[in-house]
N, CA and C atoms as an extended XYZ file, in Angstrom:
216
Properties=species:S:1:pos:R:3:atomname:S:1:resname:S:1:resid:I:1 pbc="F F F"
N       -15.146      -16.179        4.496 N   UNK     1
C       -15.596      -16.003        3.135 CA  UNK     1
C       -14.611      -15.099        2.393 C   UNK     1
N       -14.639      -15.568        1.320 N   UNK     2
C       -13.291      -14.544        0.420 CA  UNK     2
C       -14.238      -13.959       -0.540 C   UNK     2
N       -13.056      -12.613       -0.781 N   UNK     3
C       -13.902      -11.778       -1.608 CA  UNK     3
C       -12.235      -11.119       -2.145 C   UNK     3
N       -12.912      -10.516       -3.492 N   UNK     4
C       -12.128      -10.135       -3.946 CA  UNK     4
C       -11.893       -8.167       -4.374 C   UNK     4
N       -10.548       -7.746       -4.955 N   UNK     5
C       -10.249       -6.810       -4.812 CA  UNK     5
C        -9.452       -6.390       -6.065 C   UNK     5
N        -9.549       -5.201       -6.430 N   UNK     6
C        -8.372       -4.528       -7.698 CA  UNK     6
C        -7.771       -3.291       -7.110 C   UNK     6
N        -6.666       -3.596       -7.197 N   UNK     7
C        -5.915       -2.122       -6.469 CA  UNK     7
C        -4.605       -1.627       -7.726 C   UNK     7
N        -4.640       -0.739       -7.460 N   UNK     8
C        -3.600       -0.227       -8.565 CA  UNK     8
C        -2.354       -0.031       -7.526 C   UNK     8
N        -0.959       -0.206       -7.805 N   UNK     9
C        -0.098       -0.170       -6.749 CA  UNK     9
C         1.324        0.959       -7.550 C   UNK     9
N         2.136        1.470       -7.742 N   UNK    10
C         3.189        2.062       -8.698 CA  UNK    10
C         2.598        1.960      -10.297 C   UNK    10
N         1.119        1.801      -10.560 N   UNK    11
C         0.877        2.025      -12.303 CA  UNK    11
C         0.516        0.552      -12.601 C   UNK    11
N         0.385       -0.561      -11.298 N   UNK    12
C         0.481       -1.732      -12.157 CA  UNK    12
C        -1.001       -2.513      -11.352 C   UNK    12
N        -1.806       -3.183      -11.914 N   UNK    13
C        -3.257       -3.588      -11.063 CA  UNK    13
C        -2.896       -4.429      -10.764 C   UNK    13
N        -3.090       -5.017       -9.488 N   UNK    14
C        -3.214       -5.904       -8.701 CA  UNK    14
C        -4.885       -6.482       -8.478 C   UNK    14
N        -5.186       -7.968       -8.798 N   UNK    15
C        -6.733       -8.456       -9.007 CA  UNK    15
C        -6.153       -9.453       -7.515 C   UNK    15
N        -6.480       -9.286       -6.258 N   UNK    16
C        -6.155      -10.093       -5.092 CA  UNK    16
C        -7.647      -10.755       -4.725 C   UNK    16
N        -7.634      -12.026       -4.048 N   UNK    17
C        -8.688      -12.564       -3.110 CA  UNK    17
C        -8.076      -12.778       -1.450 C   UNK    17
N        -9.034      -12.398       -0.750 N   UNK    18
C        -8.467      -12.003        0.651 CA  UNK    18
C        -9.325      -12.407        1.210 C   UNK    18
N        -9.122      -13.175        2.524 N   UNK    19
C        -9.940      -13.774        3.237 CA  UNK    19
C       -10.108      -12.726        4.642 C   UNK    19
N        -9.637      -11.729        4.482 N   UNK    20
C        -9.937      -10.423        5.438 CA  UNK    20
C        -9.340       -9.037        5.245 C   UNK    20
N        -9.519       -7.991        5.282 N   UNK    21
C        -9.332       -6.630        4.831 CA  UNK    21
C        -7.984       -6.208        5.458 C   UNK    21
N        -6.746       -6.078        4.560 N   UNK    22
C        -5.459       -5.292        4.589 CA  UNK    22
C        -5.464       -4.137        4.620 C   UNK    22
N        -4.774       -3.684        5.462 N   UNK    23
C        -3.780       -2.325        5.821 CA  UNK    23
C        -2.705       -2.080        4.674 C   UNK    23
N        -2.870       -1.002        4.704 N   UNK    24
C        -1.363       -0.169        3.761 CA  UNK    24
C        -0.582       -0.774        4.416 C   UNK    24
N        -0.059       -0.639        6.125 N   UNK    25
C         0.778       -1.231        6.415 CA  UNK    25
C         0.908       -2.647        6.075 C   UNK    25
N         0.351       -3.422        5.911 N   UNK    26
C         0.802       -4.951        5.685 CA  UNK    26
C         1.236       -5.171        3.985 C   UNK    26
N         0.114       -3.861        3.404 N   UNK    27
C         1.558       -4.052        2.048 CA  UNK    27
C         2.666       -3.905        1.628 C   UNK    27
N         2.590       -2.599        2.714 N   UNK    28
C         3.940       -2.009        2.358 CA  UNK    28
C         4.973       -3.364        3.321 C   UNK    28
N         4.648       -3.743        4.254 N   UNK    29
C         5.805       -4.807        5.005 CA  UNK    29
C         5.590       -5.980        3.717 C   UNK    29
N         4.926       -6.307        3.444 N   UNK    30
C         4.872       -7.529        2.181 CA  UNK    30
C         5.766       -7.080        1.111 C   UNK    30
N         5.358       -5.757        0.322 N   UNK    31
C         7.020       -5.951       -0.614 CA  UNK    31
C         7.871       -5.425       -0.044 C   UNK    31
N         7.942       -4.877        1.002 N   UNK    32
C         9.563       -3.949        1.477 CA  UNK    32
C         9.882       -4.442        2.379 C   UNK    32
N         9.012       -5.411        3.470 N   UNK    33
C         9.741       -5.706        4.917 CA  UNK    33
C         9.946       -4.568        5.580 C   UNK    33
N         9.705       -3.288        5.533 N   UNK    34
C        10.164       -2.232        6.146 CA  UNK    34
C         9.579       -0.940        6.004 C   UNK    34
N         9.190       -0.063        6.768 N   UNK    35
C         8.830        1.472        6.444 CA  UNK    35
C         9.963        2.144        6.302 C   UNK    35
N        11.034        1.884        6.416 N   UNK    36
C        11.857        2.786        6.197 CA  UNK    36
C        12.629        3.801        4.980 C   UNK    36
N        12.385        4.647        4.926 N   UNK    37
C        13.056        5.478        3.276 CA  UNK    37
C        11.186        5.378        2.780 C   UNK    37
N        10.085        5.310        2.855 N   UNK    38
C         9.478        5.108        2.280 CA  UNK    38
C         8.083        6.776        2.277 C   UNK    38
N         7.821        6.836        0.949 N   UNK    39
C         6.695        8.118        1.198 CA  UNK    39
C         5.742        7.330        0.493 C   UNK    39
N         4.616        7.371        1.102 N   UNK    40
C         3.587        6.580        0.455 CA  UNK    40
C         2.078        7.545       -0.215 C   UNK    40
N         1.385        7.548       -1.093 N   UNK    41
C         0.827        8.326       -1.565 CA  UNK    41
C        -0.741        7.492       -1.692 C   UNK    41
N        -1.816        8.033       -1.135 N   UNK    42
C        -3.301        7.018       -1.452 CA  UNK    42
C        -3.998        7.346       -1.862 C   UNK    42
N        -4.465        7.075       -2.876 N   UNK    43
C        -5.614        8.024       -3.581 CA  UNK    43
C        -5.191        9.209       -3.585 C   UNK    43
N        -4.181        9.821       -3.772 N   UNK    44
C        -4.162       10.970       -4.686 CA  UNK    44
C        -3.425       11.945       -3.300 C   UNK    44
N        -3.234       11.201       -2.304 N   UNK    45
C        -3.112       11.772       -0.358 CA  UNK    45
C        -1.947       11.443       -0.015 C   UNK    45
N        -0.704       12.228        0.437 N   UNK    46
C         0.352       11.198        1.355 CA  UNK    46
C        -0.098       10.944        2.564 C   UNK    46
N         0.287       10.377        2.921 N   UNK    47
C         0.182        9.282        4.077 CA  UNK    47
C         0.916        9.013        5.154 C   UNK    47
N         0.942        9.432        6.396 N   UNK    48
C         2.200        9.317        6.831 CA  UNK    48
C         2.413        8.031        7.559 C   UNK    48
N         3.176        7.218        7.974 N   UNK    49
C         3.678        6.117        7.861 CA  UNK    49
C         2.740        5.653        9.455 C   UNK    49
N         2.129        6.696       10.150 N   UNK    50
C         1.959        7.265       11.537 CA  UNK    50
C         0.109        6.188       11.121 C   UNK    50
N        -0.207        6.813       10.056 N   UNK    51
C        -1.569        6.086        9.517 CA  UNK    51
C        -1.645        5.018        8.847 C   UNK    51
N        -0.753        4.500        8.498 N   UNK    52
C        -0.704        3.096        7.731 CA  UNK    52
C        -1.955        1.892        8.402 C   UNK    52
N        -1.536        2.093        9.741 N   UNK    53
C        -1.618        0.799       10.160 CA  UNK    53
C        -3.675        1.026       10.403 C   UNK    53
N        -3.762        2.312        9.939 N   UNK    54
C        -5.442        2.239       10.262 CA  UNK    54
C        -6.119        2.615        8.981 C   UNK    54
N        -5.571        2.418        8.025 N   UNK    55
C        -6.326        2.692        6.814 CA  UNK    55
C        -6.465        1.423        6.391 C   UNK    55
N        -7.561        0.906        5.706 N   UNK    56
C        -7.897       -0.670        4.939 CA  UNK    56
C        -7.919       -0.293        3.543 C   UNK    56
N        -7.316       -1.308        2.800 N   UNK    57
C        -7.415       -1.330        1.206 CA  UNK    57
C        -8.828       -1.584        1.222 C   UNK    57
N        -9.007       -0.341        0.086 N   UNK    58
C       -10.511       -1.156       -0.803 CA  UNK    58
C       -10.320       -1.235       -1.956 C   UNK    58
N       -11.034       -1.970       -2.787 N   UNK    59
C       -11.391       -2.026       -4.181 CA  UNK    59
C       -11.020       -0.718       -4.919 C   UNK    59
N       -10.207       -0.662       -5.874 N   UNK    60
C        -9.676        0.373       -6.945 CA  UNK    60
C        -9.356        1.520       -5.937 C   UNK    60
N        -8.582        1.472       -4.670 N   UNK    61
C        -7.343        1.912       -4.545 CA  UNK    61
C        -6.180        2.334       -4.797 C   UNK    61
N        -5.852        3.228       -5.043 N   UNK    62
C        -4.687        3.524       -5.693 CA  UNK    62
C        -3.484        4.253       -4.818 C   UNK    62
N        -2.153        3.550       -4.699 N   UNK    63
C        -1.811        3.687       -4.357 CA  UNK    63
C        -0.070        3.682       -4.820 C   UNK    63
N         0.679        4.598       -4.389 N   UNK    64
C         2.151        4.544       -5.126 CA  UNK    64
C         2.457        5.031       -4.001 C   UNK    64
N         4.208        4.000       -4.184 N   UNK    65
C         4.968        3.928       -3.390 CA  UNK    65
C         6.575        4.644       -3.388 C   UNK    65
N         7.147        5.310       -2.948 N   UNK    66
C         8.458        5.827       -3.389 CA  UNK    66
C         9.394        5.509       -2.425 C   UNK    66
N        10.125        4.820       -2.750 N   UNK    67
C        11.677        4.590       -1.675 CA  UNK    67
C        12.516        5.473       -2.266 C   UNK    67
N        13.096        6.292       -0.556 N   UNK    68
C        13.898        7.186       -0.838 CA  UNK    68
C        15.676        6.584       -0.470 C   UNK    68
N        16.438        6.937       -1.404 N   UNK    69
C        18.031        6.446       -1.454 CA  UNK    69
C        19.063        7.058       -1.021 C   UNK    69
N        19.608        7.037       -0.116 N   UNK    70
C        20.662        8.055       -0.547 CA  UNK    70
C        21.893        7.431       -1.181 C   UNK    70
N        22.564        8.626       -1.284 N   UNK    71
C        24.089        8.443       -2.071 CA  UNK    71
C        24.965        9.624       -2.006 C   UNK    71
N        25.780        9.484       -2.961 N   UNK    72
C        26.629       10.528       -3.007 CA  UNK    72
C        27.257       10.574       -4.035 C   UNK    72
């Protein structure tokens, strides 16, 4: 059965239907392919990359993402 969801992600809403309950981790691998360089922030909490994989999105979630760069 699908059900649906609104999550706020970097400032922008996301309205998804999901046929079973996502992990931070599977979003963050969906737009980045990768944890790497990444600080993730949830509801207002960082997160360490250590908990991703056991937290579930819910409904009006909020969540921002920061990739870190280097350079020189």
């Amino acid at each position: 059965m699908n059900f649906d969801i609104n999550i706020l992600i970097n400032g922008k809403t996301y309205n998804l239907t999901l046929i079973k309950h996502i992990t931070i981790q599977q979003i963050v691998k969906l737009l980045y392919g990768n944890n790497q360089g990444i600080v993730l922030e949830h509801n207002k909490k960082i997160i360490t990359a250590a908990m991703w994989d056991k937290i579930y999105i819910e409904s009006n979630d909020r969540i921002e993402i920061l990739t870190i760069v280097g350079g020189g």
